[in-house]
C-alpha positions in Angstrom: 14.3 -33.9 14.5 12.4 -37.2 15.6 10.9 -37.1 18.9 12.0 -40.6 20.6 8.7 -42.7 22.0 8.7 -42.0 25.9 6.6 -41.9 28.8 8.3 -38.7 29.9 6.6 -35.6 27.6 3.3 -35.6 25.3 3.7 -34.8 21.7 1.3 -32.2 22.0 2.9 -30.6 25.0 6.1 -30.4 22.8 4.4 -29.5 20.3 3.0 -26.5 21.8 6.5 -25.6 23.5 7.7 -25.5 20.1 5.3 -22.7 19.0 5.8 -20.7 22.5 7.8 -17.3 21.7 10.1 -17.7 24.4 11.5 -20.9 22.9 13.1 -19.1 20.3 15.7 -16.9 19.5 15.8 -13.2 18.6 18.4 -12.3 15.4 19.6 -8.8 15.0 16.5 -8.4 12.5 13.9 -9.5 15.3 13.6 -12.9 13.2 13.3 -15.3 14.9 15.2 -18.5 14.6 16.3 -22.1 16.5 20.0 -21.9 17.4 20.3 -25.5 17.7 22.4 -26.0 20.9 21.3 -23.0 22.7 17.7 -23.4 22.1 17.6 -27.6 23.0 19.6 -26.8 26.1 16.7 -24.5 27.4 15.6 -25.4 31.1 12.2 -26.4 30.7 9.8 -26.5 33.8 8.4 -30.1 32.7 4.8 -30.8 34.6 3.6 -34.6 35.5 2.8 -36.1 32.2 -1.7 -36.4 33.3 -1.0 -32.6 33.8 0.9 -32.0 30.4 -1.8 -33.1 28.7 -4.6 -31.5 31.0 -2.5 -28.0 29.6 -2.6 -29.2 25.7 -6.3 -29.9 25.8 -6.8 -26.3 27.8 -4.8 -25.2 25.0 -6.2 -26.0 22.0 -9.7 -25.1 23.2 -8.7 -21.9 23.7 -6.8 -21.6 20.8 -9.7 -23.2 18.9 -12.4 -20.3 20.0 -9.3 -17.5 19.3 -9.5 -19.3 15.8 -12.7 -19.5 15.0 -12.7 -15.1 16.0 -9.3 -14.8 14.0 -11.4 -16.2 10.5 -14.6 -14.0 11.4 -12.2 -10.7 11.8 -10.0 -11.9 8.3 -13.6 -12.3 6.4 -14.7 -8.9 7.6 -11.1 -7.4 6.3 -12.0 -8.8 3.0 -15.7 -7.5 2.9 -13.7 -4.1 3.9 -11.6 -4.4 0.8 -14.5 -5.7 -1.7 -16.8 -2.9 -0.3 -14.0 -0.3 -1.2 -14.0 -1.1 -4.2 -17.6 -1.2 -5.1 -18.1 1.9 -3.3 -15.3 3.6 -5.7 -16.2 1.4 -8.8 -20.3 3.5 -7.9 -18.7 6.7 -7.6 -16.8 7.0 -10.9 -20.0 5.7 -12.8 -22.6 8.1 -11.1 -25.0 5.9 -9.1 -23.2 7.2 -6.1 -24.6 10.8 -6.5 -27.8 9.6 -8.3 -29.8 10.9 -5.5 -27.6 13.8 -5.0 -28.4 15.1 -9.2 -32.2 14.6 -8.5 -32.1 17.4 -5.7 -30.1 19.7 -6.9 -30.5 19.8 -10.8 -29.9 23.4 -10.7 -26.1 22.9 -9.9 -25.3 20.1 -13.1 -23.4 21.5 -15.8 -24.2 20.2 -19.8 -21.7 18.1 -21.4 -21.2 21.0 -24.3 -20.8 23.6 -21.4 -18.2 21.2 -19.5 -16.3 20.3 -23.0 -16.4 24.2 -23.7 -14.7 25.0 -20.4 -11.6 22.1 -20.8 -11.7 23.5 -24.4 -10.8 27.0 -23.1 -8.4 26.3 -20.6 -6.5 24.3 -23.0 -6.1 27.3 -25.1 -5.4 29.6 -22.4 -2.7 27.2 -21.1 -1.5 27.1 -25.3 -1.3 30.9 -25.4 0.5 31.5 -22.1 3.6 28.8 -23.7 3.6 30.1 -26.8 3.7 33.7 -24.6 6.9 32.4 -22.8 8.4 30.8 -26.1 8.7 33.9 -27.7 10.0 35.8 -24.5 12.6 33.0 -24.3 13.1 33.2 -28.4 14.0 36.9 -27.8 16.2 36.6 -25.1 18.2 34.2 -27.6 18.9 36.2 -30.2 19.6 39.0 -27.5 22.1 36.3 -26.4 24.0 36.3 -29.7 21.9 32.6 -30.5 24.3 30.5 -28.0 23.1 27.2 -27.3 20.0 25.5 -28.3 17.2 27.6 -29.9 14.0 27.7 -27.7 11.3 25.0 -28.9 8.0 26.4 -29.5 5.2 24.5 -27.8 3.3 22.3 -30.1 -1.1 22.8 -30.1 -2.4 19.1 -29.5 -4.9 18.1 -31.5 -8.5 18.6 -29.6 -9.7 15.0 -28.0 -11.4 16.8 -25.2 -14.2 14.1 -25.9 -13.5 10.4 -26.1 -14.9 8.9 -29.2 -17.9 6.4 -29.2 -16.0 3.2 -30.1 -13.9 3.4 -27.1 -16.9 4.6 -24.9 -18.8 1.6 -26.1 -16.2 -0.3 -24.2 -16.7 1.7 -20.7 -19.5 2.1 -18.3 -22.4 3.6 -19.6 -22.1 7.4 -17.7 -25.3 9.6 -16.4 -26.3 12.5 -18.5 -24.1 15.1 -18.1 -20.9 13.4 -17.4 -18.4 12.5 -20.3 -15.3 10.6 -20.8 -12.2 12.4 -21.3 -8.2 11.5 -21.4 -6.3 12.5 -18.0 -3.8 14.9 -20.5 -7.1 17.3 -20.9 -7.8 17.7 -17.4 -4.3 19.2 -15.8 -0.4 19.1 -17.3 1.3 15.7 -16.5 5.2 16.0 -16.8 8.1 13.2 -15.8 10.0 13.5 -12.7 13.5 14.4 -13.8 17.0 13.2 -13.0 19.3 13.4 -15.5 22.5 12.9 -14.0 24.7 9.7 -14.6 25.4 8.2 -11.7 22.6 9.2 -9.8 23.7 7.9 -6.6 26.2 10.7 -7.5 26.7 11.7 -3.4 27.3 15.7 -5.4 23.7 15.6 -6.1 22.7 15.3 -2.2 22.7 16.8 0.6 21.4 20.6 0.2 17.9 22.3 1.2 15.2 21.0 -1.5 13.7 17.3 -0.7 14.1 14.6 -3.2 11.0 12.5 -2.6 11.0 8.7 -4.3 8.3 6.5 -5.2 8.7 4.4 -1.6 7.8 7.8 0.1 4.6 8.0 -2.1 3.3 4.6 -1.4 3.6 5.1 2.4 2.2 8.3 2.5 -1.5 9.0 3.6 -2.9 11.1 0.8 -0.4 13.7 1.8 3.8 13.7 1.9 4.8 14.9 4.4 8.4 13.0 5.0 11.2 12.1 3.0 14.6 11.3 3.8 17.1 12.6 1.1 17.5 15.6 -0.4 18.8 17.3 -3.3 22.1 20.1 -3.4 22.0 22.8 -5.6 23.3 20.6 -8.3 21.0 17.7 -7.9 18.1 20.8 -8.1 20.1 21.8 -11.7 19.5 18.7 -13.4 15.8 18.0 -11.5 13.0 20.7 -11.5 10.9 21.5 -8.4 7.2 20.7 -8.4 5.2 22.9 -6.2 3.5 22.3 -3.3 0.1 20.2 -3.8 1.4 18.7 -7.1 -0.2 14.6 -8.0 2.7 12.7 -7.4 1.6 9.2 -9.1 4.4 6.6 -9.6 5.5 4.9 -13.0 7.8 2.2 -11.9 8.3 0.0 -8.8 5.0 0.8 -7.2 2.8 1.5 -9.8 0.2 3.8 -9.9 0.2 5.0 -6.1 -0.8 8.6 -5.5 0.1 11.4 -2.7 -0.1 15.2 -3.2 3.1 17.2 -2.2 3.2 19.4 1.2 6.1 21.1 0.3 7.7 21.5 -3.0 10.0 18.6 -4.2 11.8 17.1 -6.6 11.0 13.8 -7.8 12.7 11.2 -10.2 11.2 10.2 -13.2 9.6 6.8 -12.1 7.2 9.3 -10.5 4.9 11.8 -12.6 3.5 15.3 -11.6 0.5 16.3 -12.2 -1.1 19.5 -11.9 -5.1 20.2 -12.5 -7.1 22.6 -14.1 -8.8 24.3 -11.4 -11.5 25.7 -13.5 -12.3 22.0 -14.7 -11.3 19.0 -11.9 -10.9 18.7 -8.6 -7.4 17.4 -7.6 -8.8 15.1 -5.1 -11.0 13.5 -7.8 -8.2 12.5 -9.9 -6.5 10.8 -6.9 -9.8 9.0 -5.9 -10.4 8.2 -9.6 -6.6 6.5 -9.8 -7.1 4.9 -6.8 -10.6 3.0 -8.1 -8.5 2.3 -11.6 -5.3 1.0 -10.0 -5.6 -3.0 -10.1 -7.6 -2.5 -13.8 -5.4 0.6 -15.2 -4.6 -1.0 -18.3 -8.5 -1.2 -19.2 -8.6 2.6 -19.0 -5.5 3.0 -21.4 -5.3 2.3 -24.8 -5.3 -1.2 -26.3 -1.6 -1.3 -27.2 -0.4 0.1 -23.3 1.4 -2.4 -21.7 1.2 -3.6 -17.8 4.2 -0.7 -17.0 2.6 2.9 -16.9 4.5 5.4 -18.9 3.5 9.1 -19.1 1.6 8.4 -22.5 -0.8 5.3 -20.9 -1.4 8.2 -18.1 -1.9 11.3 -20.6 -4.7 8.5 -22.2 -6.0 7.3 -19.0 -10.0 7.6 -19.7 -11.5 9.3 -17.0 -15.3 10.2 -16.3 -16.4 13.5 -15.7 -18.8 15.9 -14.5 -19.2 19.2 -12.9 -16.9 20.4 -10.3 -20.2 20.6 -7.9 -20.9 16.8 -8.2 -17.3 16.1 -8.2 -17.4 18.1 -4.7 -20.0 15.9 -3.6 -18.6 12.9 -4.8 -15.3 13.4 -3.0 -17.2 14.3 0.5 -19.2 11.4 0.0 -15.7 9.1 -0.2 -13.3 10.3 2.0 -16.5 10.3 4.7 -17.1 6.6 3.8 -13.6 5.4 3.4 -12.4 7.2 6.5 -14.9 5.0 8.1 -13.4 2.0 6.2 -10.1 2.9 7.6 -11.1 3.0 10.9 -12.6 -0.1 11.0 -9.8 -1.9 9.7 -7.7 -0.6 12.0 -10.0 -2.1 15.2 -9.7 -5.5 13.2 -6.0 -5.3 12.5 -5.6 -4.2 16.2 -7.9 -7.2 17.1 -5.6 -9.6 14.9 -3.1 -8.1 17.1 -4.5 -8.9 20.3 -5.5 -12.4 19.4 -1.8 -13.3 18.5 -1.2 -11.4 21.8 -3.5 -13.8 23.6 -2.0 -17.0 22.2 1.3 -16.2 23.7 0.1 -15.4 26.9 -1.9 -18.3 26.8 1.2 -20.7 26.5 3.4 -18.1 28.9 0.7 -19.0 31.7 0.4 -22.7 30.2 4.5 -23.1 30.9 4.3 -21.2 34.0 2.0 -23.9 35.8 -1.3 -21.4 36.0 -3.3 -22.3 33.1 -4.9 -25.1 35.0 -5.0 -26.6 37.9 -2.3 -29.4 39.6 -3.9 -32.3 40.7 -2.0 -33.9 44.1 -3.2 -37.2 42.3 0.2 -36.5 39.5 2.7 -38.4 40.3 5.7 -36.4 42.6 8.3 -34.4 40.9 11.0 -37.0 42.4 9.3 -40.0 40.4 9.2 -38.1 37.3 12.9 -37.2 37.3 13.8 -40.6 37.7 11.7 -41.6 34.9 13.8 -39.1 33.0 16.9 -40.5 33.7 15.8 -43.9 32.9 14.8 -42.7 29.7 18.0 -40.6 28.5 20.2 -43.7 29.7 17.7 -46.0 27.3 18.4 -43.4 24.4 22.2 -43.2 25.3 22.8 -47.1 24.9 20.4 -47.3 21.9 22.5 -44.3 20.2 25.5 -46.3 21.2 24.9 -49.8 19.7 24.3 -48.6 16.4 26.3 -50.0 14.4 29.1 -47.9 12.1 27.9 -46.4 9.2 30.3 -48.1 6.4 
């Protein structure tokens, strides 16, 4: 729309009515939106034209200092963001515990002693299937062999250690520390749901919570909500994953993390994973995850691509060191980015208020108490007149144009 020349309204005062929440509409969504004829047949309380543009000056000065705060409180979000990730980017090298190692040399552990200790509970973890393969073998054959025969758990080839080619490639580590795959550190198993449809409304409904990877993303380290669940057949062709399980998602949102509060079943665009608790400290994978998240792929091998799948996270390269500096080293980041959080949440809450402030600013500017009226203005009687005049001079203009051929 093209505002016609006129002696009756400033530009600026319209403009500003324009950007005033009251002058639009609300949709069912909370959107809003210009309904054409009910919006431009709005009564508007229209001052004396000085005053008008007494308001728009008023305005923008106040908007300009609200401004000028709204960039300072944006730039200190992004420092936020930028130190989060330094701080994390410190951790998972070592220089965030250097100190910490200097004072308390008696708790580090030696590479060879921390390689010995994965080595072990891989083979513990080795025996125990191998234990249940041949108590599920027997039971078989005691069966009369119906149905498939048990599979007997394969022994991975030992690559507790990441080779020196690849480690060429990564940060240079403290002594002590060493880089390892994920797959060495805990067992890292696909969500399941193998049922076709699976919007299939018989696999819903019953006792055991279906959590999806929306419910991870939103989560605060913890899952505590979710809104479907699964029946006893949805449970038959899912597994449930026990309380304090890694979820970290595969597809959609990719590589967000939350541990379970309750146990769960989970599709398989999300992936379980359980530590060793002789070896890592849950809460250091999720930190280390969360510090890999926009770089993942330079963690995985050369030939991952950009989507995670369960291989790209049984090769994720992760550092590590004892489980006493890993202690340290997740005290020493939930204290810091709790205190991150916080802080962002005073500037969001600022950004709030200012957006707050700029509508009350134009409520009081439309209401006549932003600034103050001036007896000099011309009287409301000579301004309506001059309105008149100038919607009779638009109606005769409108109506000599000629036809449109």
């Amino acid at each position: 729309m093209v505002w016609p020349e006129t002696s009756v309204i400033d530009p600026g005062f319209l403009w500003w009515i324009f950007n005033d929440e009251e002058f639009w509409l609300k949709g069912g969504s909370g959107q809003p939106f210009v309904k054409t004829k009910a919006s431009f047949q709005k009564q508007l309380c229209l001052p004396p034209l000085n005053e008008q543009r007494r308001i728009v000056e008023r305005i923008e000065a106040m908007f300009e200092k609200i401004e000028k705060g709204v960039e300072s409180l944006r730039a200190a979000k992004a420092t936020l963001g930028l130190y989060r990730q330094s701080l994390l980017k410190s951790a998972f090298e070592g220089r965030l515990t250097a100190d910490w190692r200097t004072q308390n040399a008696d708790k580090l552990e030696s590479p060879e002693v921390l390689l010995a200790r994965i080595r072990a509970e891989r083979e513990a973890r080795y025996t125990a299937a191998v234990a249940a393969w041949q108590e599920a073998l027997a039971q078989w054959r005691a069966g009369g062999e119906k149905g498939k025969r048990p599979k007997k758990s394969k022994r991975s080839a030992d690559q507790t250690k990441v080779g020196q080619q690849k480690s060429d490639l990564l940060a240079e580590l403290p002594s002590g520390w060493i880089y390892t795959d994920l797959a060495n550190l805990g067992n890292l198993e696909r969500g399941r749901s193998k049922h076709r449809p699976r919007n299939d409304k018989r696999l819903f409904g019953g006792p055991y919570p279906f959590i999806q990877t929306s419910e991870v993303k939103a989560a605060e380290r913890y899952i505590r909500k979710y809104e479907a669940t699964y029946s006893e057949i949805g449970l038959e062709q899912s597994r449930l994953w026990p309380a304090g399980t890694l979820c970290i998602t595969i597809a959609a949102n990719i590589a967000e993390t939350a541990f379970l509060s309750f146990d769960a079943c989970f599709p398989d665009s999300v992936v379980g994973f359980t530590t060793f608790g002789v070896v890592i400290i849950p809460k250091y994978v999720e930190l280390f995850i969360k510090s890999a998240r926009e770089n993942i792929e330079a963690y995985a091998p050369a030939t991952a691509q950009k989507n995670i799948n369960l291989k790209t996270l049984e090769t994720l390269i992760i550092p590590c060191c004892g489980q006493a500096e890993q202690a340290e080293i997740v005290r020493l980041l939930d204290t810091r980015l709790d205190a991150a959080d916080a802080l962002e949440a005073e500037i969001d809450a600022a950004l709030t208020r200012a957006t707050a402030m700029r509508q009350s600013i134009l409520k009081k500017a439309f209401s006549g108490k932003l600034v103050p009226q001036d007896p000099q203005d011309e009287p409301a009687t000579m301004m309506l007149e001059r309105i008149r005049t100038e919607r009779t001079k638009v109606t005769n203009q409108s109506r000599q144009r000629p036809a449109r051929p």
